[in-house]
C-alpha positions in Angstrom: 22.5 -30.4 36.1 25.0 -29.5 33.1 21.5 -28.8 31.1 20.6 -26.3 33.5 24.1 -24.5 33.7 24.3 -24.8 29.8 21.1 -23.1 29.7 22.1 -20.3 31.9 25.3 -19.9 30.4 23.6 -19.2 26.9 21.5 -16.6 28.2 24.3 -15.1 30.1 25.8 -14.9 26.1 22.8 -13.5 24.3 22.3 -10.7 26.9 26.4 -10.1 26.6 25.4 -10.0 23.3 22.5 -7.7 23.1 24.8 -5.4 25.2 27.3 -4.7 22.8 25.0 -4.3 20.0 23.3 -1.6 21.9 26.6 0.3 22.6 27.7 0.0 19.3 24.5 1.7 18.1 24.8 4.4 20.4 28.3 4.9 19.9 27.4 5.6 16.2 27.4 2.3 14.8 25.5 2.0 11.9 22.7 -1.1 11.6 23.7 -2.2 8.6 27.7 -2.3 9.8 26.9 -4.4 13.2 24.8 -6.4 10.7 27.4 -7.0 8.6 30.1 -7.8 11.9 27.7 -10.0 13.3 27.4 -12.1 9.9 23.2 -11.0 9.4 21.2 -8.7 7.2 20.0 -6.1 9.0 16.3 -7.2 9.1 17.5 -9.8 11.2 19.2 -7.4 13.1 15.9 -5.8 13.4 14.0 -8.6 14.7 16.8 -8.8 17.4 15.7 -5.4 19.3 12.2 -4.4 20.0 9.9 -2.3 17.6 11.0 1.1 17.4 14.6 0.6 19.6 16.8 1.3 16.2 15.4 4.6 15.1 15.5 5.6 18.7 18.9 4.9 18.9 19.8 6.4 15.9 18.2 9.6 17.4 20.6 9.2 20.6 23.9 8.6 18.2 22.3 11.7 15.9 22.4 14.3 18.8 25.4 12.9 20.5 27.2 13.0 17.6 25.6 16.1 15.8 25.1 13.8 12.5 23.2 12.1 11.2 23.7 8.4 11.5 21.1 5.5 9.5 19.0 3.7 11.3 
């Protein structure tokens, strides 16, 4: 059914999505500055990734990186 394939295709999307908000953390992205590309405040942001995911990535980009980045 074209239900079934729209479905997929969405989640498909939102995991695409996930993906590259994930790299762009741990490439050094700040929260508030994929936030602000993706058009939401950054709680929402926050709600997007499980508890505790965004100050461990911020620890990741921090030693990678030697600075220190905001979570």
């Amino acid at each position: 059914m074209a239900t079934d394939e729209s479905s997929e295709l969405l989640s498909e999307l939102k995991a695409v999505k996930m993906l590259l908000i994930l790299q762009a953390m741990t490439s050094g992205c700040q929260q508030k500055h994929v936030a602000a590309a993706l058009g939401v405040s950054e709680a929402t942001l926050s709600r997007m990734l499980p508890k505790g995911l965004g100050k461990d990535l911020a620890r990741v980009s921090e030693r990678r990186f030697g600075t220190e980045q905001g979570a």
